[in-house]
C-alpha positions in Angstrom: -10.8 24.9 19.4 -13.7 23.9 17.0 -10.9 25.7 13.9 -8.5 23.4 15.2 -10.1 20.0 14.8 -11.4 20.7 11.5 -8.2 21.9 10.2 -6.6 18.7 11.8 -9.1 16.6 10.2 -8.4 18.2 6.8 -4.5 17.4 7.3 -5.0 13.8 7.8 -7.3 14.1 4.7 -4.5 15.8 2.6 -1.8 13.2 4.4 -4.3 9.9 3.7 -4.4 11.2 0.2 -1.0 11.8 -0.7 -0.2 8.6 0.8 -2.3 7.0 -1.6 -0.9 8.7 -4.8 2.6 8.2 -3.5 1.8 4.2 -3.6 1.5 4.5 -7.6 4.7 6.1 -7.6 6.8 5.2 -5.1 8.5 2.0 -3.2 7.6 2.1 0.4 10.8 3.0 1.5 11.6 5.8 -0.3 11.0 9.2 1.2 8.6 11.2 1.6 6.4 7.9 1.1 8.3 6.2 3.9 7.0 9.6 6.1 3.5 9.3 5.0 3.0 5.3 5.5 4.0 5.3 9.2 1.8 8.0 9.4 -1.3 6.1 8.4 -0.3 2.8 9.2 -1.6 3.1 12.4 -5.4 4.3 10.7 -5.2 1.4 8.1 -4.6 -1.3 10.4 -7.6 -1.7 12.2 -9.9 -1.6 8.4 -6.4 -4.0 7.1 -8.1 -6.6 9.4 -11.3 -7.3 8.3 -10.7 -5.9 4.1 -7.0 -7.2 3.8 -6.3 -6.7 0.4 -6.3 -10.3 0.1 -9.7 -10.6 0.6 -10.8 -7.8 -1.6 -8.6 -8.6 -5.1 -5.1 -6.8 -3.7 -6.9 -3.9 -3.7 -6.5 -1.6 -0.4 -9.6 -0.2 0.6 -8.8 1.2 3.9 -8.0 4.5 3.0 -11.1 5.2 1.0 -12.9 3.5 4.7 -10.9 6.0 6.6 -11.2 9.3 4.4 -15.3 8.3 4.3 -15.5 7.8 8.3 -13.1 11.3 8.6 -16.0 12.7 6.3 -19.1 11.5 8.5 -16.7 12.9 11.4 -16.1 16.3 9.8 -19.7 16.2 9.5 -21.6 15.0 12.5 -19.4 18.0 14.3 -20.3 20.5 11.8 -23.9 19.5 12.7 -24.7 18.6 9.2 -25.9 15.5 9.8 
């Protein structure tokens, strides 16, 4: 069970990140960026509320929020912390 959480962590990792490289690249509704935004749309709202990328210079920083707190995460269960 413990393999499975930490491997699931890892694939939102991997999914948070090629989300963000596919936002250089690609329009939102092109696929597979169109797959990976409505898969972390759902993560990014909640940090989209309080650092909107109006507030911060139109720069997005919920996924760097969200791959930080999936860190801590990762880490608190691995008993590093």
């Amino acid at each position: 069970m413990e393999a499975f959480i930490f491997m699931f962590l890892q694939a939102v990792t991997v999914v948070i990140i090629l989300d963000a490289v596919l936002s250089w690249v690609q329009a939102p509704a092109a696929f597979p960026r169109s797959l990976t935004s409505s898969m972390t749309a759902p993560l990014y709202a909640p940090i989209r509320a309080v650092l909107s990328p109006q507030k911060t210079g139109g720069i997005d920083f919920s996924p760097l929020v969200i791959l930080m707190a999936l860190q801590l995460l990762s880490n608190v269960l691995r008993g590093v912390l």
